[in-house]
LUMNU-532500 format. One record per residue (C-alpha): residue in three letters; x, y, z. Coordinates in steps of 0.02 Angstrom, whole numbers, plus 32768, in hexadecimal, padded with zeros to 4 digits. Layout:
N
alaXYZ...
This chain:
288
unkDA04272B514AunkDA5B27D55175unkD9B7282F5127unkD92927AF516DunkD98827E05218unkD98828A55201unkD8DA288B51C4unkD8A3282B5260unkD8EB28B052E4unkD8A1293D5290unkD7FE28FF529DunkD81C28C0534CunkD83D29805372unkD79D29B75318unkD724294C5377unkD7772969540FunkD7462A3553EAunkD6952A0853ABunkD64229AC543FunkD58D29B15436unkD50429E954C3unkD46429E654F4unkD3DE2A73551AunkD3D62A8C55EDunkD32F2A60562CunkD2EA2A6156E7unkD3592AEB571CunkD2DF2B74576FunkD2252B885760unkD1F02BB156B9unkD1D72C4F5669unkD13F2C7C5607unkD1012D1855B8unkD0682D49553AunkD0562DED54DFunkCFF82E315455unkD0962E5F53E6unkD1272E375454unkD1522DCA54E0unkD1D52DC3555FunkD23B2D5955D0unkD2BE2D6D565CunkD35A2D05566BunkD3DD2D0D56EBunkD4882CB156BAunkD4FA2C965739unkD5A32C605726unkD5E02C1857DBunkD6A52C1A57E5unkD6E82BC45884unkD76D2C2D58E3unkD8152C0258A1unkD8D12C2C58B4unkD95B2BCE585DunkDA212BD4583FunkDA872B88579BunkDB3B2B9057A4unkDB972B8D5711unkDC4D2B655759unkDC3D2AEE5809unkDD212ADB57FDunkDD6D2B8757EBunkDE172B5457DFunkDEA72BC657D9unkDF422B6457AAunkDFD02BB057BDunkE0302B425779unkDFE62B7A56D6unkE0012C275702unkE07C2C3B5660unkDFDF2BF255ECunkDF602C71562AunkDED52C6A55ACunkDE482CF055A6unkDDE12CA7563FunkDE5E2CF156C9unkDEF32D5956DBunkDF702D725761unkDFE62E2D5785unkE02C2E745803unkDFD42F105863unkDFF02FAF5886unkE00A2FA7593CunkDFAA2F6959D3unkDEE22F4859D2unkDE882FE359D0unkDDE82FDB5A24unkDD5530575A3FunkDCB9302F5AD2unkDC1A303A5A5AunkDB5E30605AA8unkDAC1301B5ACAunkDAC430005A09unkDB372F835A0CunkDB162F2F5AB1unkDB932F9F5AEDunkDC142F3C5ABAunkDCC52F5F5A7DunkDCF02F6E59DDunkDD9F2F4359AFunkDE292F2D5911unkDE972EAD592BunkDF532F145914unkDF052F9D58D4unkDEB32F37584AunkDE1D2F4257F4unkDDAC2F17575EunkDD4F2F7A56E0unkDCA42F1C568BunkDCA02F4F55D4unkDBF72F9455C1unkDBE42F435512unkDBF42E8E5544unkDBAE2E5855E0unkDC2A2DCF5631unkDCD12E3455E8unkDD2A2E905674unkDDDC2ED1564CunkDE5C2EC456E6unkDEA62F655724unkDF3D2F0C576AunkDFF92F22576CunkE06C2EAF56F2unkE02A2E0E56CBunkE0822D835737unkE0BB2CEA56BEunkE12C2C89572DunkE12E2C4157D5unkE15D2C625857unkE1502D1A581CunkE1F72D7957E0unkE22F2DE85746unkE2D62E145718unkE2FA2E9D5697unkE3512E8A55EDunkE40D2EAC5653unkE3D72E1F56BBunkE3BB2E805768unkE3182E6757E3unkE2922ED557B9unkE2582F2C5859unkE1C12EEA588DunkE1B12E4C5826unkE1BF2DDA58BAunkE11F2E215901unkE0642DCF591FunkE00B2DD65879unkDF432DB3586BunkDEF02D3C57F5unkDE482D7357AEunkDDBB2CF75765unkDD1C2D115740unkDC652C965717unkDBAA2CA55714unkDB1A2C785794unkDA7B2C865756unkD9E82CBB57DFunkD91B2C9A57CCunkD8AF2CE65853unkD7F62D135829unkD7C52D3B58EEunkD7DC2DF758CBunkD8902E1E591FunkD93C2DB25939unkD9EA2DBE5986unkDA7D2D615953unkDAFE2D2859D5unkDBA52CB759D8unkDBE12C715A6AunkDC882C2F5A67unkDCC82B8C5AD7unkDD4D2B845B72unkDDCC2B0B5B4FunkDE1C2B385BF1unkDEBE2B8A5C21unkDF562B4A5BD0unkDEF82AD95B54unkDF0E2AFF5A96unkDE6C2B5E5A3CunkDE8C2BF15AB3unkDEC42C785A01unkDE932D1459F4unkDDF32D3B5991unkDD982DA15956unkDCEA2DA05903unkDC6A2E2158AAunkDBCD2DF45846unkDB862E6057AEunkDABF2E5A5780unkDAC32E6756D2unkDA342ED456D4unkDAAE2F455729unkDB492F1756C4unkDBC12FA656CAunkDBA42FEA5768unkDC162FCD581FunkDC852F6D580AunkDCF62F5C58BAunkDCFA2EB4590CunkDCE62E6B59C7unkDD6C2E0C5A17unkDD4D2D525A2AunkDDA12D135AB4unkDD822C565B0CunkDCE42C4A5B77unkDC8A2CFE5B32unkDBE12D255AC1unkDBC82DAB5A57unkDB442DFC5A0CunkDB592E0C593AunkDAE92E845906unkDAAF2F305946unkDA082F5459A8unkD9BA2FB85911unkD9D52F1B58AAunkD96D2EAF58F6unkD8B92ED458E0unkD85B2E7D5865unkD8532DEA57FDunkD8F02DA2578EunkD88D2D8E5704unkD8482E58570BunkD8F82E895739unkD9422E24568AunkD8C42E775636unkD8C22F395676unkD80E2F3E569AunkD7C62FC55700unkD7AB2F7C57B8unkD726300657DEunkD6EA30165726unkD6E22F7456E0unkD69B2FC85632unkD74230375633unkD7D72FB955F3unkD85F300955BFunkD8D62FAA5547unkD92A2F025595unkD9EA2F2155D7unkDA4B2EF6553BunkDABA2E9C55B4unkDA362E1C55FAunkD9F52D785575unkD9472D965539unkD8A12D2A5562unkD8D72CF85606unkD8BC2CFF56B6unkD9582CE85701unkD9DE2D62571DunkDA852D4456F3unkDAFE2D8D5767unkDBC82D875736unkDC242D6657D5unkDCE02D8957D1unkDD4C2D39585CunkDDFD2D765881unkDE872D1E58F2unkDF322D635932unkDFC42CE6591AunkE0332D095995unkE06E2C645A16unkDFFF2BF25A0EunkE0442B435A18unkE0432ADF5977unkDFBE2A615957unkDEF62A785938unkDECB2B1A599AunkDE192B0F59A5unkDD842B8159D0unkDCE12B3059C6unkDC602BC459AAunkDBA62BB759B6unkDB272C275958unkDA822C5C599BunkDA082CA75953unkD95D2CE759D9unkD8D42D2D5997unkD8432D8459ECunkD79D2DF1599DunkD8092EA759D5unkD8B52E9059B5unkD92F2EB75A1CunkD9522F7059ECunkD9002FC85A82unkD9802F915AEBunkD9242ED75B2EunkD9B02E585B2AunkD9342DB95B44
């Protein structure tokens, strides 16, 4: 039975490959030619693509438990900083929007493996609420501070209109009401894996913009595979760090959050993604 079964579904998957058509007919006036030793014929073919921008989320409940904090696997990691948020006003580039690292903190992509960043943190926080004590038994300065949690997932994007921005707008749960932690957010093309890598603040009722003006003209699908958007004929190699044969782009987004007193219970931050498109980009400075 096991065999007449196996048997069965692989040739359910080879006629589902192996469809069969029919020669088109009626489509444009016909085209006839007569020559001595040759003849000749024009065809046009046309392949019509509807405009079309879409989002998949691989991860719609980022958790951080901290509860867990002493099991921390290798999908997030929580340290202390080095200090206070350091922050730096970017340009036109970037919206003109701030960059900052939460404590001092920061991440490093490995250029090797697209979705690997390595934390660049203080000492890894296992217990909760946060506090060290050396091998005589005394307080180690400091370990009563904040600390910051790091986690990161992927969002894939698909826009064929010829330029895109991605945004995330975050909720307002309203003074005094839990979800109101501080966050932090940063998204990484992976046809531009290794590059920037500061992130935006996140707080309640705010949007940012993920990616940089020079990153948003054209396609997802020409982007994933390096081609040449004045010289189609000119493709360079595809990014080692994007998935061939596709035309979406996967992006690794890496969110941060600053534990510090927030009232127990579920904090949370809803966050919506949005990805516009439009034929230009954005990268000339036109925000809509």
């Amino acid at each position: 039975m096991r065999h007449l079964m196996t048997a069965s579904l692989m040739l359910l998957a080879a006629s589902a490959g192996a469809q069969t058509i029919n020669p088109t007919t009626g489509s444009g006036p016909d085209a006839h030619n007569v020559g001595t030793t040759t003849a000749s014929v024009t065809q046009t073919v046309n392949l019509k693509l509807p405009q079309a921008t879409a989002l998949h989320l691989d991860v719609t409940q980022l958790v951080f438990d901290i509860s867990q904090i002493g099991n921390q696997d290798g999908t997030w990691y929580c340290a202390y900083g080095f200090g206070p948020d350091v922050k730096q006003t970017l340009g036109n580039e970037y919206w003109n929007q701030t960059q900052v690292l939460p404590l001092g903190t920061s991440y490093t992509p490995n250029p090797n493996k697209f979705g690997e960043i390595k934390i660049n943190a203080g000492a890894q926080v296992t217990q909760y609420p946060a506090i060290k004590k050396d091998r005589e038994g005394e307080l180690v300065p400091g370990s009563k501070d904040y600390f910051v949690c790091y986690r990161a997932f992927i969002i894939q994007k698909f826009s064929n209109v010829g330029g895109f921005k991605l945004s995330v707008q975050r909720d307002n749960p309203g003074a005094g009401a839990q979800g109101n932690q501080m966050m932090y957010i940063q998204d990484n093309p992976c046809d531009f894996w290794g590059g920037e890598t500061g992130l935006y603040d996140l707080p309640p009722a705010s949007t940012r913009e993920l990616i940089p003006r020079r990153m948003t003209v054209g396609t997802t699908g020409a982007r994933a595979a390096a081609a040449s958007f004045s010289s189609p004929s000119a493709r360079p190699a595809r990014p080692a760090t994007c998935r061939p044969n596709t035309s979406w782009l996967d992006d690794l987004v890496v969110v941060a959050v600053v534990i510090d007193g927030d009232k127990a219970g579920d904090n949370i931050a809803t966050l919506t993604y949005t990805l516009t498109s439009n034929t230009t980009g954005f990268a000339n400075g036109e925000d809509d």
